[in-house]
C-alpha positions as CSV (number, residue, x, y, z in Angstrom):
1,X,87.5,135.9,27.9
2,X,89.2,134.5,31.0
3,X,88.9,137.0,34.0
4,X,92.2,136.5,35.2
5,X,93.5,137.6,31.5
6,X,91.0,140.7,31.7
7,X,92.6,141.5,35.3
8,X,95.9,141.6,34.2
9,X,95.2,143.7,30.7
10,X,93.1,145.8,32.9
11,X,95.7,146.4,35.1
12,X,98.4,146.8,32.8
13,X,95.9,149.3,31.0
14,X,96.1,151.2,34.1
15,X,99.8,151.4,34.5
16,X,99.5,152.6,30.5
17,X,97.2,155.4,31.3
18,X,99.0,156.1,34.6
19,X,102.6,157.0,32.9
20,X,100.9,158.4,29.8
21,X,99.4,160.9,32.2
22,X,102.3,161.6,34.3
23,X,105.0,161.5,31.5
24,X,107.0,164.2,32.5
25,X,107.0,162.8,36.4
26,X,108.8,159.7,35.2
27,X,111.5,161.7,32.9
28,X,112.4,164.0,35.8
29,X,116.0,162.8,36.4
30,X,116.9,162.1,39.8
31,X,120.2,160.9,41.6
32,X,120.3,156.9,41.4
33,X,122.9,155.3,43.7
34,X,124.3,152.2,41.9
35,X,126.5,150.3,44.6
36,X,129.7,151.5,43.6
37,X,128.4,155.1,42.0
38,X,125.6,157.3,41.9
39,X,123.8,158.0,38.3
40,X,121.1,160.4,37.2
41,X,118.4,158.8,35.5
42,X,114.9,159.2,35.3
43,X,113.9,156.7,37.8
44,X,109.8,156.2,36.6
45,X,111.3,154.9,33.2
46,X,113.5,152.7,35.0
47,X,111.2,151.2,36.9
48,X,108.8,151.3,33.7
49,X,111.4,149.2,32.3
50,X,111.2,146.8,34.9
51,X,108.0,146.3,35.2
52,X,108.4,145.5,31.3
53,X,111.4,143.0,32.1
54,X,109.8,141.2,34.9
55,X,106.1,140.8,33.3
56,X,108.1,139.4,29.6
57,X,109.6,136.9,32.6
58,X,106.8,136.2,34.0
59,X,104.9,135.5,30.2
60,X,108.0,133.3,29.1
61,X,107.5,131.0,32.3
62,X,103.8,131.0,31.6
63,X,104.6,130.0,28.1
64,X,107.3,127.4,29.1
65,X,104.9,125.8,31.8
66,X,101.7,125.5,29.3
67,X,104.5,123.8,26.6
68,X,105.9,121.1,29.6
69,X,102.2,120.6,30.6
70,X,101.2,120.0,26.9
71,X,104.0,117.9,26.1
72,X,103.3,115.6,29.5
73,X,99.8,115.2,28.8
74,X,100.5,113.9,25.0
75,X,103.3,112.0,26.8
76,X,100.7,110.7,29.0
77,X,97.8,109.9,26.4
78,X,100.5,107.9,24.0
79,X,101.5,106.0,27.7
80,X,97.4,105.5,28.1
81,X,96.9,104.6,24.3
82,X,99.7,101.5,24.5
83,X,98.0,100.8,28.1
84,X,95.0,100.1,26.3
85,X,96.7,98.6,23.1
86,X,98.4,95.8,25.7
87,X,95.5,95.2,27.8
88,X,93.4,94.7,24.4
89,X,95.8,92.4,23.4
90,X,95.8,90.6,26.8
91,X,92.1,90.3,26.4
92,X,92.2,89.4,23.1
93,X,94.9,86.6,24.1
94,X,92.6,85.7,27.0
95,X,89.4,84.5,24.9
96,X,92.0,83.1,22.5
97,X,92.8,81.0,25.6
98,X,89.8,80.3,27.1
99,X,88.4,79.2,23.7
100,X,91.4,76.6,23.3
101,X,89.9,75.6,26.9
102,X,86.8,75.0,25.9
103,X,87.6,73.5,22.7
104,X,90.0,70.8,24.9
105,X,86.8,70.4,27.2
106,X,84.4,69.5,24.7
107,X,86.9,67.0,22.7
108,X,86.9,65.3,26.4
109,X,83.1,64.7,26.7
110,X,82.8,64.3,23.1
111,X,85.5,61.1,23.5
112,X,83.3,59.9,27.2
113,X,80.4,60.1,25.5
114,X,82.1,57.8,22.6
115,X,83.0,55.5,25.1
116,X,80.3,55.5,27.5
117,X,78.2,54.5,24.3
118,X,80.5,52.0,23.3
119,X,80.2,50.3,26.5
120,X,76.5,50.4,26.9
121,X,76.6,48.8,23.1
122,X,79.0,46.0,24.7
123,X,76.2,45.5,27.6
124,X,73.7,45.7,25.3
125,X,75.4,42.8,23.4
126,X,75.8,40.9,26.4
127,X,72.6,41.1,27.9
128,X,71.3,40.3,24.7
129,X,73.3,37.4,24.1
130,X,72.5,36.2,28.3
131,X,68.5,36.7,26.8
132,X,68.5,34.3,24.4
133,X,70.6,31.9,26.2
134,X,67.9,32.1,28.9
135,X,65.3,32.0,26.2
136,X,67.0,29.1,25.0
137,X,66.7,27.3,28.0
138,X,63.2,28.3,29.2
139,X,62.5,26.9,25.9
140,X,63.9,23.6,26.7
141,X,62.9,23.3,29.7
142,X,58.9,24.3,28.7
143,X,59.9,21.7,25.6
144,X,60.8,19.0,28.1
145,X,57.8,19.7,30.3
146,X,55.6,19.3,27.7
147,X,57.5,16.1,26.3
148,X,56.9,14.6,29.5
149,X,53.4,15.7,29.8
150,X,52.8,14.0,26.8
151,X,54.4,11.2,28.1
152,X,52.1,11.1,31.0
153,X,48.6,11.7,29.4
154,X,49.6,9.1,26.4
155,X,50.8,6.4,29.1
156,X,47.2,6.9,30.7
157,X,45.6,7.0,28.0
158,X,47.2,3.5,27.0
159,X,46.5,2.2,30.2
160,X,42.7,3.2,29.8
161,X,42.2,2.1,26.4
């Protein structure tokens, strides 16, 4: 139990046993002036009454407070709860994003890569083509140095023989 609730029911226990036990003090009538006229009343019960009125006030503000903190705390967590919904969704919407990114990045090397390779095959080509055609001379050229070497040892040997 909350000790503020067991203060004020101990308290209010009190005030019980304190007119149960002095019941005939707060009957006795006495004269009550009234602003425009003066009444006789018993004036314990009256302010026994009061004490009534005032603490059912005080409980039905108690009561409306808890409900307007109770209904701004749900109004709160639905507030919270979309909060979260959105920025879900914005994450969500990111890595949607960033994958499209990514996706766009790769078609981009992927298509350099395609064309760097199809350019080194071009070079390749060429440099194979300048190889033979080099080949093709050397092989000439070693053709027409042997030609004329044979030229040179069978002109010797003629003029030997």
């Amino acid at each position: 139990m909350n000790v503020r609730l067991f203060l004020i029911l101990l308290v209010f226990a009190a005030l019980g046993l304190l007119a149960a036990f002095n019941w005939t003090a707060f009957m006795a009538p006495t004269s009550l002036w009234l602003v425009f006229t003066t009444v006789q009343a018993p004036l314990g019960l009256i302010m026994l009454a009061m004490i009534a009125l005032l603490s059912a006030l005080f409980l039905a503000y108690v009561i409306y407070l808890q409900g307007s903190v109770l209904i701004e705390a749900r109004r709160q967590t639905r507030e919270l709860q979309a909060q979260r919904e959105l920025a879900e969704k914005a994450e969500a919407s990111r890595f949607t994003e960033l994958k499209r990114a990514m996706v766009a990045e790769l078609d981009k090397v992927a298509a350099r890569m395609e064309s760097s390779q199809a350019l080194t095959a071009v070079r390749l080509d060429k440099l194979d083509h300048d190889f033979g055609a080099a080949l093709e001379r050397t092989e000439s050229a070693i053709a027409a140095y042997i030609g004329e070497l044979d030229h040179r040892i069978g002109g010797r040997a003629k003029e030997a023989g």
